[in-house]
C-alpha positions as protocol buffer text, in pm:
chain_id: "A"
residue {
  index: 1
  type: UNK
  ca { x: 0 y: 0 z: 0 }
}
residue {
  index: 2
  type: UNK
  ca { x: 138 y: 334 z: -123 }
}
residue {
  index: 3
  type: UNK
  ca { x: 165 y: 562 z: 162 }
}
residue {
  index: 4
  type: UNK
  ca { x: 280 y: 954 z: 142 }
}
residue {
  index: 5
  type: UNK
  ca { x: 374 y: 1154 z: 445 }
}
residue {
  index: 6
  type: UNK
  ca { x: 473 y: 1504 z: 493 }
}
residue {
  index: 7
  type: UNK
  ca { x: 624 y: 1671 z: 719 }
}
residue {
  index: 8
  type: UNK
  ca { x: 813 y: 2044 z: 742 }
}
residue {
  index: 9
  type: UNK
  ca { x: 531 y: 2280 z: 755 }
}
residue {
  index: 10
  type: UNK
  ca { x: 479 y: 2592 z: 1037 }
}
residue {
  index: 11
  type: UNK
  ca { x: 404 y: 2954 z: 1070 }
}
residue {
  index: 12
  type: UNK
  ca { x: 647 y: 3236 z: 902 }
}
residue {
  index: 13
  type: UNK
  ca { x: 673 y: 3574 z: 864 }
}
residue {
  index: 14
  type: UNK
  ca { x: 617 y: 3678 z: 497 }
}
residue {
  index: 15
  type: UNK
  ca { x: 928 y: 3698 z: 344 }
}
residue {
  index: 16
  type: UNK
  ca { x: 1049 y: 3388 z: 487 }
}
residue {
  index: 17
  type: UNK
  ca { x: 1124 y: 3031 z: 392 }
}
residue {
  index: 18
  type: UNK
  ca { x: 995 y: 2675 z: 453 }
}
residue {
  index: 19
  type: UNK
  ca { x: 1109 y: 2320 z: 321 }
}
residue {
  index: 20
  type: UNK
  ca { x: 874 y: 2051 z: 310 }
}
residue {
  index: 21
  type: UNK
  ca { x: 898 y: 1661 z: 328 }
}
residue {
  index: 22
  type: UNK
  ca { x: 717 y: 1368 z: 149 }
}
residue {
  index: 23
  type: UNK
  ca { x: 872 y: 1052 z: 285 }
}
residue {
  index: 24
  type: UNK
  ca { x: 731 y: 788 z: 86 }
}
residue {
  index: 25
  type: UNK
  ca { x: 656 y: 386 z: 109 }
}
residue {
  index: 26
  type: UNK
  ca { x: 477 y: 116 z: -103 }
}
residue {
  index: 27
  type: UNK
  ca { x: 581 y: 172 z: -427 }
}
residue {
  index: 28
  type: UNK
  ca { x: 910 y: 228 z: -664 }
}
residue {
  index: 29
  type: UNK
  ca { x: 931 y: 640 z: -569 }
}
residue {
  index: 30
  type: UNK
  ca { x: 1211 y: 630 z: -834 }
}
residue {
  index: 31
  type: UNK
  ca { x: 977 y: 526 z: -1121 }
}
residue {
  index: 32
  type: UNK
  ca { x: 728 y: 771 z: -992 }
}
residue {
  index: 33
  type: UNK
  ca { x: 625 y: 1117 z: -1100 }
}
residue {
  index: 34
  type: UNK
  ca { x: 524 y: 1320 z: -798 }
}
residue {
  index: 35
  type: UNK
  ca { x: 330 y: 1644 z: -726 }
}
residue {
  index: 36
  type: UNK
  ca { x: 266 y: 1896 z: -443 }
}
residue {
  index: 37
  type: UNK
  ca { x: -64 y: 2065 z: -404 }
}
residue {
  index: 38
  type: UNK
  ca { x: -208 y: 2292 z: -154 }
}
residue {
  index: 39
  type: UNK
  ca { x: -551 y: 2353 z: -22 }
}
residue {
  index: 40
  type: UNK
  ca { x: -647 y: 2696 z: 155 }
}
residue {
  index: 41
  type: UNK
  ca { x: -972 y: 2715 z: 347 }
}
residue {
  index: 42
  type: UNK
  ca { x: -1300 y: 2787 z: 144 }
}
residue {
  index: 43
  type: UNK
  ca { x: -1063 y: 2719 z: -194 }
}
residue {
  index: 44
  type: UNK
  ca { x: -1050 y: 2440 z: -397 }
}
residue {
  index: 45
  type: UNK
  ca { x: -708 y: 2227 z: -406 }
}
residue {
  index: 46
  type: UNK
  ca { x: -481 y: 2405 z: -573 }
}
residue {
  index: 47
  type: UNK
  ca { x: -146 y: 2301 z: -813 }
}
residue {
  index: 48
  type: UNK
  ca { x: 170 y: 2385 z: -716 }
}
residue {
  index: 49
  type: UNK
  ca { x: 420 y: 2162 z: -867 }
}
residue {
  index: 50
  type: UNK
  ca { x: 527 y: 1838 z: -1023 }
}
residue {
  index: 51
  type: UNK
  ca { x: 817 y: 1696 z: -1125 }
}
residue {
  index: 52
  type: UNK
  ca { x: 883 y: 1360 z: -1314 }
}
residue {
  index: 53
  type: UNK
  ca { x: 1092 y: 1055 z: -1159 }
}
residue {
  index: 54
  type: UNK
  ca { x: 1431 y: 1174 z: -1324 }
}
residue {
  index: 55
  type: UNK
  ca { x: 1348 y: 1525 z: -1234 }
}
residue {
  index: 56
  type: UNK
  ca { x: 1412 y: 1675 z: -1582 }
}
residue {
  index: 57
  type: UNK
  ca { x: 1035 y: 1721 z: -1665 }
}
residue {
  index: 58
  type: UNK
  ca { x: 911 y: 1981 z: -1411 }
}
residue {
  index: 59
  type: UNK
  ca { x: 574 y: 2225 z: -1397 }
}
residue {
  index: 60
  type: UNK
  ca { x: 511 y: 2504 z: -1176 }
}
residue {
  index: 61
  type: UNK
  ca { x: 199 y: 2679 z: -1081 }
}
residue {
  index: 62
  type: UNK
  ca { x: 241 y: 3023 z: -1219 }
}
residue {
  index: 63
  type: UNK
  ca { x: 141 y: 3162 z: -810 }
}
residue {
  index: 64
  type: UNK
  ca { x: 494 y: 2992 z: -715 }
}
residue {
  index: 65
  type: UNK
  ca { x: 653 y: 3003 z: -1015 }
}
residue {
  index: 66
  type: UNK
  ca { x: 1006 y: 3158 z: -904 }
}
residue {
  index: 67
  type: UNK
  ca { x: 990 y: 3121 z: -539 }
}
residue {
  index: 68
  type: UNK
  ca { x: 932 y: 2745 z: -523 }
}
residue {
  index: 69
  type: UNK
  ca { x: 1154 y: 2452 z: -632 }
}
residue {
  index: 70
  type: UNK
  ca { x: 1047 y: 2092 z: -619 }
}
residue {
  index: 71
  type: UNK
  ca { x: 1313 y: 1834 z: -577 }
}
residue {
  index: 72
  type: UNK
  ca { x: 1326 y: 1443 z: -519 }
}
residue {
  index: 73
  type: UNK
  ca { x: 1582 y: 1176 z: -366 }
}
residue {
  index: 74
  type: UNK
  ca { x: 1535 y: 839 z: -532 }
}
residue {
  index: 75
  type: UNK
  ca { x: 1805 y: 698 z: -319 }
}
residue {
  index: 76
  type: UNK
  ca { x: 1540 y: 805 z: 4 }
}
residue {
  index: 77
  type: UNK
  ca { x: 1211 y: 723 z: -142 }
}
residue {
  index: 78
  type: UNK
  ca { x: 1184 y: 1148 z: -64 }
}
residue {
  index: 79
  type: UNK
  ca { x: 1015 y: 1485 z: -236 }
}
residue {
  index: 80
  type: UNK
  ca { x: 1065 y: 1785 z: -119 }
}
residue {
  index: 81
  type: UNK
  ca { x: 927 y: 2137 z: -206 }
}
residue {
  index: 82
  type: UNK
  ca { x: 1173 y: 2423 z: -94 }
}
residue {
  index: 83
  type: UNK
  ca { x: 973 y: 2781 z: -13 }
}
residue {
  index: 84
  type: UNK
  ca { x: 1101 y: 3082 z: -56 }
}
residue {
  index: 85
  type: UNK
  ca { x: 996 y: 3486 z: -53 }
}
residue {
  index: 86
  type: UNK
  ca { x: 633 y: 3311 z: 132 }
}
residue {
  index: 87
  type: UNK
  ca { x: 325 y: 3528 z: 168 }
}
residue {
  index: 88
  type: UNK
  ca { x: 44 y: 3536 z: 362 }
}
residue {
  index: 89
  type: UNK
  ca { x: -146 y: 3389 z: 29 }
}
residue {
  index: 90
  type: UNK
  ca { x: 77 y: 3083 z: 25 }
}
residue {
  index: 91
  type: UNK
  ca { x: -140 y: 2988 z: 333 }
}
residue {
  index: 92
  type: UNK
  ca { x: -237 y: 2662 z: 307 }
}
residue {
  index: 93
  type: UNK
  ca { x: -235 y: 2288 z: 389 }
}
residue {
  index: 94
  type: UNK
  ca { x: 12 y: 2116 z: 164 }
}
residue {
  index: 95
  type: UNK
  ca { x: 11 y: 1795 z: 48 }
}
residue {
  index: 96
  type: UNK
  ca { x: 221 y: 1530 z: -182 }
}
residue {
  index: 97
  type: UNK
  ca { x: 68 y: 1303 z: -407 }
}
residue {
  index: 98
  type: UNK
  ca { x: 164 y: 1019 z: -626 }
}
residue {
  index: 99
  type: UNK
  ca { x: -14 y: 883 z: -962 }
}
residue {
  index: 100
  type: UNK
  ca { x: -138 y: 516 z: -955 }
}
residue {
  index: 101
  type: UNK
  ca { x: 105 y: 374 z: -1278 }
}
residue {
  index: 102
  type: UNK
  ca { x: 476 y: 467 z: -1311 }
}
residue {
  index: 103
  type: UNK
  ca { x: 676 y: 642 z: -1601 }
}
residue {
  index: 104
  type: UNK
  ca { x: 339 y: 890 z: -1666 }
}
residue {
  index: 105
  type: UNK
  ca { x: 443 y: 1266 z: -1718 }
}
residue {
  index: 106
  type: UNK
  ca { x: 390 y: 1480 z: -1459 }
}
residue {
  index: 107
  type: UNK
  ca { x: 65 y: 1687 z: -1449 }
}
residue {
  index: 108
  type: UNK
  ca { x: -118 y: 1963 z: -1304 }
}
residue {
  index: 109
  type: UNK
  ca { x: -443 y: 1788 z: -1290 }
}
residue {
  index: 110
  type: UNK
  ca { x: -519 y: 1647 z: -936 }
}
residue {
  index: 111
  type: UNK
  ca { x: -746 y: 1336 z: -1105 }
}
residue {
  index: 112
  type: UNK
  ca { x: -456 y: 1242 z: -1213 }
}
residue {
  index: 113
  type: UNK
  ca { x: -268 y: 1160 z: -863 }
}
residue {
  index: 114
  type: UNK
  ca { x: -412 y: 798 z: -670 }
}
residue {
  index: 115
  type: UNK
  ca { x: -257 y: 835 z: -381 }
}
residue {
  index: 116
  type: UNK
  ca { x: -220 y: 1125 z: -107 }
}
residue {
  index: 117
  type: UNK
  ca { x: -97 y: 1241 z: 204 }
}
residue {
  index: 118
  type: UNK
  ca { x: -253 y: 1373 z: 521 }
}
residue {
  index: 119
  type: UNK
  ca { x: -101 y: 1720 z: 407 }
}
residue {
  index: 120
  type: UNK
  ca { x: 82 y: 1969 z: 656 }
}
residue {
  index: 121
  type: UNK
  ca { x: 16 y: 2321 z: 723 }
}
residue {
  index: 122
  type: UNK
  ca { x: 164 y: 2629 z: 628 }
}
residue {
  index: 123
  type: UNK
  ca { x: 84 y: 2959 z: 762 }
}
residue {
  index: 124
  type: UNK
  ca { x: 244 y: 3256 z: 638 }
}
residue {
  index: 125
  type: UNK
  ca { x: 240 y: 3649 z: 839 }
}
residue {
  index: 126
  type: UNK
  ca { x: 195 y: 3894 z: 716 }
}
């Protein structure tokens, strides 16, 4: 059973940074493209970035586009999201998610992802 789990979210000033953590199990994470979405409250779940398993195939939402950077570890079965230049917009629970079949291209479409984490929370001062 594929299981996601992230971890690395808190509460910043605006201006600041935050990395977050997907530790992964159940599946071959290195065959795997992965996203990161977020989720404010009263919004619908929102795209924020993808990247494919050999991480030369990567999107951006155009909100983060510049201040975020996705990354992966195949070696740890780990994604990360680094988060810089935050604000108070970027509020949000954040979560990783993983497609159901390997070797598919990475996409901004949340249908598209199986499996999901619990998500973590970011909250961003202003």
């Amino acid at each position: 059973q594929v299981q996601l789990v992230e971890s690395g979210g808190g509460l910043v000033q605006a201006g600041g940074s935050l990395n977050l953590t997907c530790t992964t199990s159940g599946h071959t994470f290195s065959l795997y493209s992965m996203g990161w979405f977020r989720q404010a409250p009263g919004k619908e779940r929102e795209f924020v970035s993808a990247t494919n398993w050999l991480s030369n195939n990567i999107l951006y939402g155009d909100s983060v586009k510049g201040r975020f950077a996705i990354s992966r570890d195949n070696a740890k079965n780990t994604l990360y999201l680094r988060m810089n230049s935050l604000k108070p917009e970027d509020t949000a629970v954040y979560y990783c998610a993983a497609p159901s079949r390997p070797w598919t291209y990475p996409t901004r479409v949340a249908g598209e992802y199986e499996y999901w984490g619990q998500g973590t929370q970011v909250t961003v001062s202003s």
